[in-house]
C-alpha positions in Angstrom: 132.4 3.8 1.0 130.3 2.4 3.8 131.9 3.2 6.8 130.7 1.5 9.8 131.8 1.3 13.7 131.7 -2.6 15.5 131.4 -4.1 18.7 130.0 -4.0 21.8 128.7 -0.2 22.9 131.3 1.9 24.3 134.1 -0.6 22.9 133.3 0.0 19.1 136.2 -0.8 16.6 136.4 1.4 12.9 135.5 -0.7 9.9 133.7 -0.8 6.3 132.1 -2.6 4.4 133.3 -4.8 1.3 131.7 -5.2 -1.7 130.1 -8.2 0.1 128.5 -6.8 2.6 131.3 -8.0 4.9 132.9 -5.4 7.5 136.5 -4.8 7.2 138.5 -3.8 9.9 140.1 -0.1 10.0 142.1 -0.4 12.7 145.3 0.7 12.3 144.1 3.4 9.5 141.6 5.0 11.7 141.3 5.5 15.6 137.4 5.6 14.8 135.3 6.7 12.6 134.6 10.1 13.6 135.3 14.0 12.9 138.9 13.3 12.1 138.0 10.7 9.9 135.7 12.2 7.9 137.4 16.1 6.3 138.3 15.2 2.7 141.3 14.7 2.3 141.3 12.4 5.2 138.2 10.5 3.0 140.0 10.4 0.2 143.2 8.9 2.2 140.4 6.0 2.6 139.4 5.4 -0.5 143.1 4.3 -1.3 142.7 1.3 1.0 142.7 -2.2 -0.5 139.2 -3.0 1.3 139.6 -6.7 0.1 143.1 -7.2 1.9 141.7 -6.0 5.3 141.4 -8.2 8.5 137.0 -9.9 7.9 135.0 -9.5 10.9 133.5 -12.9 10.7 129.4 -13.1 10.3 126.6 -10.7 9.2 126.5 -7.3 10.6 123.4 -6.4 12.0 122.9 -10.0 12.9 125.7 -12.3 14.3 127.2 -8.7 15.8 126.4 -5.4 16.8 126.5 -2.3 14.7 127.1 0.8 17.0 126.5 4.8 15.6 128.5 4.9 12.5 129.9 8.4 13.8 132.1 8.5 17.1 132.1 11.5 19.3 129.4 13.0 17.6 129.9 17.5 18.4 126.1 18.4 17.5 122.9 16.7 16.4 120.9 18.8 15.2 117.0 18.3 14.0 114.7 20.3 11.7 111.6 20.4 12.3 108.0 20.2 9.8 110.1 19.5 6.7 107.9 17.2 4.6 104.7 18.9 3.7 102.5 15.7 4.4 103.9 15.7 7.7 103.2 19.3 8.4 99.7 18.7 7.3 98.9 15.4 9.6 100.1 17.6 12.6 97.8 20.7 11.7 101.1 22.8 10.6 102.2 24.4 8.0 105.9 24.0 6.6 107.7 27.5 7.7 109.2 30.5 6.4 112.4 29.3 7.6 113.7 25.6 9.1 112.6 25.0 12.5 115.9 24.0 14.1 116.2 22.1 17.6 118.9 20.0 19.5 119.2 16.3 19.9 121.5 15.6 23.0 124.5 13.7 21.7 123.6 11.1 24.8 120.8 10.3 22.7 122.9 8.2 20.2 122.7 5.2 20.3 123.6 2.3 17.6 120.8 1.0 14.9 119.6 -1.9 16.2 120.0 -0.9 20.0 116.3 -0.6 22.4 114.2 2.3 22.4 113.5 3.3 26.1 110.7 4.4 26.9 111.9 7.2 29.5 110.1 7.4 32.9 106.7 9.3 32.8 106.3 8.5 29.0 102.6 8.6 27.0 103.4 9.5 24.1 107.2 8.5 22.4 106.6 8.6 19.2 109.1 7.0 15.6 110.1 9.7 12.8 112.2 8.1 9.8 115.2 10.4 8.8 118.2 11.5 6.7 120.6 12.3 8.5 123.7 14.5 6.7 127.3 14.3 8.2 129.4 17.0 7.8 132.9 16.7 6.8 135.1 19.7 6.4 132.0 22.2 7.3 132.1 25.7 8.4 130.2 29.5 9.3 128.5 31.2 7.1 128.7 28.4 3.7 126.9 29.6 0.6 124.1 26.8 -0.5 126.2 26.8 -3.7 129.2 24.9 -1.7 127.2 22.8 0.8 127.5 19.8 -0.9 131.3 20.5 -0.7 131.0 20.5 3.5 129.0 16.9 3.6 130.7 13.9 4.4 127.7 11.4 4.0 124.7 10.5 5.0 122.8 8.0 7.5 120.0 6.6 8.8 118.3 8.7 11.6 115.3 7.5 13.8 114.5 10.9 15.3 112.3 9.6 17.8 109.9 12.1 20.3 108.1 12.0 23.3 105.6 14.2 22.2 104.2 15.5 25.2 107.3 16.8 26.7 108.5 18.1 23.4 104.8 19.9 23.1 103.3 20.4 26.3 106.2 21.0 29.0 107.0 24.4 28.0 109.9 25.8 26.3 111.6 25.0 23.0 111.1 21.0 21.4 114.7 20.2 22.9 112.9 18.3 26.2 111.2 15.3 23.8 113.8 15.1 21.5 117.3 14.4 22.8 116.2 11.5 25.7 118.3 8.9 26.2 118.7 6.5 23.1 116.2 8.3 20.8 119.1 9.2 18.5 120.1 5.9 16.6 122.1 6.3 13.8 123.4 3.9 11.5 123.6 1.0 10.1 126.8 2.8 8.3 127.8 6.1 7.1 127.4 6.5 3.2 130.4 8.3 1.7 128.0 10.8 -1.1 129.7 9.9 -3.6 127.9 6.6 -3.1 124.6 8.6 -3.4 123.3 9.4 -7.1 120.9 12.0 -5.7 119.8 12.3 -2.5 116.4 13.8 -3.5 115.5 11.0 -4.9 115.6 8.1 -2.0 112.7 5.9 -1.3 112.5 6.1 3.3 109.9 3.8 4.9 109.1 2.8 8.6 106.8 0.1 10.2 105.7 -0.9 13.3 105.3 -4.3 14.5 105.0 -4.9 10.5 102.9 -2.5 9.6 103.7 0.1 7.6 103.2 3.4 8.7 105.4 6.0 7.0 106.5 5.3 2.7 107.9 8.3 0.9 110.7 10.2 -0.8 113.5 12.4 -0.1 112.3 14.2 -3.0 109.6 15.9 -1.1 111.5 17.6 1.5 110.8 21.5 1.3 114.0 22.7 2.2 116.5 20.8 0.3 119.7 19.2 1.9 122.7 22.0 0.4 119.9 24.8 1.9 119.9 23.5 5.1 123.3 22.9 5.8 123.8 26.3 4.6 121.2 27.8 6.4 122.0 26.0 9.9 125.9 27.0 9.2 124.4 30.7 10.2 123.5 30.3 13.7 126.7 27.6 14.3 129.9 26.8 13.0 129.5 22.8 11.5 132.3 21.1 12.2 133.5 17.6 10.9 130.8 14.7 12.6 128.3 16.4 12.5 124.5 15.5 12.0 121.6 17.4 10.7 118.4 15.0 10.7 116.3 16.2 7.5 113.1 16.0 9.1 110.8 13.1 8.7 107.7 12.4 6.4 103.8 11.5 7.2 103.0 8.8 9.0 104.4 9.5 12.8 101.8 8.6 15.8 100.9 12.2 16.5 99.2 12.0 12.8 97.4 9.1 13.7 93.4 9.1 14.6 93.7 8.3 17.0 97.1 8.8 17.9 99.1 6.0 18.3 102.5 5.8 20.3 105.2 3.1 21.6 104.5 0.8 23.8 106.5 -2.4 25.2 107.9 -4.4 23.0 107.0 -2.9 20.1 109.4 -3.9 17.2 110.4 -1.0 15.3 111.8 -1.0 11.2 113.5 1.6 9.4 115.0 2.3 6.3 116.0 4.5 3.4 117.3 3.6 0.1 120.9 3.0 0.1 121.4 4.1 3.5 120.1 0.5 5.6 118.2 -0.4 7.7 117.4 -0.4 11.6 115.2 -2.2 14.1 114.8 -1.7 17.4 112.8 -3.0 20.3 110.8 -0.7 22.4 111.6 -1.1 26.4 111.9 0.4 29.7 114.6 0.7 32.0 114.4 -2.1 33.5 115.3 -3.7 30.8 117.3 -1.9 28.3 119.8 -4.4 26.8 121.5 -2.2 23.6 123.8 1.0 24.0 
């Protein structure tokens, strides 16, 4: 299934997609598409539904209507940090003994095609394609062995950065990670049983056309069951709940020079099977999505 959340920000409405690409209205199913939606019996509840009999939001999602975050009421979004060895390499790193783990503020999400502010005092925000795992039933403490049984799906994550606050303000990365809408998630949530293998997706980004990150899922160091297993240590994961995988080369840090957002910028994402985002770059004073 391809779950998806519709209308205008704050407002969204439950809904999937058909075998069209047409969304489906869940109302009256679901309240939302969020933790409660998404243990597995409450999933498999879902998959009963007649998709084809449901109410058709008229027009192409993503472009005759907004898309909001495909997860509602999100508890934690959580990031990992240097997990593509190209990417570790481009920044003068090294991947880790262990996953760097850091928080992204859950007023950070915002839906896929929403702006990208550029937050006051800015010189450096910075794009970073993503998976992004949802957790469904979840736990403490889950053995690698059952991690896939504590995933719900997966999305699209734009992890996006101000680098110089997540680098050079002191502290942990937490202060250039979770700033106001540089958490868009979407365009749906992927049910994995959708997913053949989720090592083995194709994840791209370009800016203002140009292609700047192109790699795989498949080179991720620490593998998806690890590091749901390994964050479930230090927190209990509990149903709508994101891990963003890390993200490959190609970020603006990595650049010679370095290259970051500016103004109007146009910004496109994708992974295979997962969608696609875009989003324009702004400031405040003109911030127009959720």
């Amino acid at each position: 299934m391809k779950l998806v959340r519709y209308g205008a920000p704050g407002k969204e409405k439950p809904g999937i997609l058909d075998r069209d690409g047409y969304v489906r209205d869940l109302t009256g199913w679901v309240d939302d598409i969020n933790g409660n939606t998404l243990a597995a019996d409450q999933l498999d509840l879902l998959k009963q539904v007649d998709v084809q009999k449901l109410l058709k939001i008229d027009g192409i999602p993503q472009v005759d209507f907004r898309l909001g975050p495909c997860v509602g009421n999100v508890g934690k979004f959580v990031g990992i940090g240097l997990n593509y060895l190209d990417h570790a390499e481009e920044v003068g790193q090294r991947i880790p003994p262990e996953p760097i783990i850091f928080s992204k503020w859950t007023s950070s999400i915002t839906g896929p095609d929403d702006d990208t502010l550029i937050p006051s005092g800015s010189i450096a925000t910075d794009w970073e394609v993503e998976l992004g795992v949802v957790i469904g039933d979840g736990g403490s403490n889950i053995a690698e062995n059952d991690a896939m049984e504590a995933i719900a799906g997966y999305c699209l994550v734009n992890d996006i950065s101000e680098r110089d606050f997540q680098l050079k303000r002191g502290g942990n990365w937490d202060k250039g990670k979770g700033l106001d809408s540089f958490g868009p998630i979407g365009p749906w949530l992927v049910t994995k049983d959708e997913i053949d293998c989720v090592h083995d997706l194709s994840i791209w980004l370009e800016v203002n056309g140009a292609r700047y990150q192109e790699s795989n899922t498949s080179l991720m160091a620490f593998k998806v069951p690890f590091l749901v297993s390994y964050c479930s240590q230090f927190m209990s994961l509990q149903p709508g709940d994101i891990i963003a995988t890390g993200t490959p080369a190609g970020v603006g840090i990595g650049l010679k020079p370095p290259q970051f957002m500016t103004e109007n910028d146009n910004i496109h994402l994708g992974i295979a099977g997962l969608g696609t985002q875009t989003h324009t770059v702004t400031h405040p004073r003109t911030l127009t999505g959720g």
